[in-house]
Each structure stands twice: as C-alpha cells, then as structure tokens.
N, C-alpha and C positions, 0 to 999 in steps of 0.2 A: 504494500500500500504506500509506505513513503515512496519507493522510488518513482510510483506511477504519480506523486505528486509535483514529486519533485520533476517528474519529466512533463509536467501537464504546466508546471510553473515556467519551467525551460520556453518550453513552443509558446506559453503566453507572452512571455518577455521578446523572444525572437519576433513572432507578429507585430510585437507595438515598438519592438526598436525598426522594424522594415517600414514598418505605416510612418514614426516619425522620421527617418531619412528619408524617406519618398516623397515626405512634403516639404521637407529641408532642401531634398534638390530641388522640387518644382519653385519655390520661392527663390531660390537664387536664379532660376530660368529667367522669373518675371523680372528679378533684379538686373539683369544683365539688359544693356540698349546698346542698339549699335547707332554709327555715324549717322544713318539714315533716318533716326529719331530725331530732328531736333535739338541737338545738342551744345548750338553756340549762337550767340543773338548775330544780325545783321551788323548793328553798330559794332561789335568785338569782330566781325570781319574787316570793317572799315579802319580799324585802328591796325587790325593785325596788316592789313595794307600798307599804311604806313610804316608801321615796323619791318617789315618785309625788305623795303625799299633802302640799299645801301649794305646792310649787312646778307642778307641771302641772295637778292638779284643779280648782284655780280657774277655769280657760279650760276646759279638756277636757274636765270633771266627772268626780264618781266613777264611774261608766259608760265611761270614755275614748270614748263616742260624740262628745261635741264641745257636748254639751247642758250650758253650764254652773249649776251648781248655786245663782250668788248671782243673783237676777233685773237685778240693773246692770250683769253679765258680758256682751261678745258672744258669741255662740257662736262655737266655734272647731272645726277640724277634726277629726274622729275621727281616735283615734290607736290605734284596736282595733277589729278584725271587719270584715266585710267590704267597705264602701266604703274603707277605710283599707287594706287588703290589695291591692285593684284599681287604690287611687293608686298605690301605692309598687312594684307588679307588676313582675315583670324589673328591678328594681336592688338593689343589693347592700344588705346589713346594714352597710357601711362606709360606704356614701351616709347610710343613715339615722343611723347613730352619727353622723358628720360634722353632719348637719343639726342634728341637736338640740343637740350640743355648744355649738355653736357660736351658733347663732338660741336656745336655750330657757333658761330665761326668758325671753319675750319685753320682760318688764321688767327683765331683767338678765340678758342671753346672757353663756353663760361662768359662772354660777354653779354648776352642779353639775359635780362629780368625773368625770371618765371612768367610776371602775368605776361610781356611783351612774346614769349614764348606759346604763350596757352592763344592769345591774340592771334600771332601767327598760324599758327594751328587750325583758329575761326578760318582765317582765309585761304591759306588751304585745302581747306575743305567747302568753299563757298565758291572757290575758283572749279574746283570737281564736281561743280554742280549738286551737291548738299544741298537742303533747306535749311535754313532757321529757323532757332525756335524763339522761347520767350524764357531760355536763360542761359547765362553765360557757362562757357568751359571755365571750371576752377582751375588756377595755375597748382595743384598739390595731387601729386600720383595717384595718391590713397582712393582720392575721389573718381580720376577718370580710368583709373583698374575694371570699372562696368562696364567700360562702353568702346563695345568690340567695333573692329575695323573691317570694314565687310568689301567687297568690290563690287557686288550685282547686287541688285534688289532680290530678297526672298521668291 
C-alpha cells in the first residue's frame, strides 16, 4: 500500500510539474516579439538617422546597404533590408545592440551612447521597412533579449 502511494504521489507531482512547465513555456512564447511587432517609435528612427550619419555611413553608406559612399571606403556589411535581416535571423535585438556597442566604430568601438545605439537600431530597422510602434527600443540588453530578429513575415 505505501508504495502504490507513494507511486500514485510520484505521477501526481510529475503531471502538475509537466502542466506547470507547459504553461511556463507557453508564457514565454507570448513573451517573446519579434522586429515585426512594433518595436521602436518613428521619432527614435529619426534620431537614430541622425546618429547614423558620420559614424556608420562612412563604411555602411547612406543606403545602410554596405555600399560605401567615399570611393577609398571598403565596403562593409549591410546593416538594412534584407541580406542584413537573413544574417542577423533568429537572434535577438540584445545580440545586435551588444555587437554594435561594442565593435562600432570600427575605428573607435565604444564611441556611441547606448540610447544613440538603441536609436540606430530604430532606423535600421525603419530603413528595412519595419513598422513602428508607440514605444521606444530600450538602450539595456536585458530588455531587448524578447524581441527576436526574424527576416520574412510568419
């Protein structure tokens, strides 16, 4: 008789640990947004425009295709539309914040601001034809860790 409790306890517990991790993932499911949500206002692309302009256009060009504008430039990676969408595909907006932060200027990584970062990032994503939404990209990883990078629409 104990054992058959003890084993009747076991399969209770296994059921309601399976039930609460299955709602555990599904809640992070819902948690999770990609680029395609809405995820940076208009105005923070307009600024990230401006920021853009001097330290990434040089390499990038004003195009952010990777075509740079001064003929002694090498070209450099498109950082908008879709070969740029298709690199960067399934990983987070906190990867890419992280990267640039940190590598861009490639001649002086570390010079731009977090927000002027998260900024640029709005317009990179506004120039690859994103929508906006009604709130800004936070310049802090922790936060943009949800919101995957996707290349095609679902």
């Amino acid at each position: 008789m104990v054992l058959s409790v003890r084993g009747s306890a076991r399969l209770l517990l296994a059921a309601a640990l399976g039930t609460t991790l299955g709602a555990l993932g599904q809640t992070a499911e819902r948690d999770t947004r990609s680029i395609r949500d809405g995820v940076f206002t208009a105005e923070q692309a307009r600024r990230g425009q401006t920021a853009y302009t001097g330290p990434c256009d040089r390499c990038h060009g004003v195009k952010l295709d990777g075509a740079p504008d001064d003929p002694d430039m090498l070209p450099a990676p498109p950082v908008a539309g879709p070969k740029f969408l298709r690199k960067w595909n399934g990983r987070t907006l906190a990867a890419l914040f992280d990267y640039v932060r940190v590598t861009m200027p490639t001649n002086n990584p570390g010079y731009l601001r977090a927000a002027e970062v998260a900024d640029i990032i709005a317009y990179m994503l506004s120039v690859s034809g994103l929508p906006a939404g009604e709130e800004e990209l936070v310049p802090e990883p922790a936060a943009l860790a949800d919101v995957v990078i996707v290349s095609q629409s679902p």
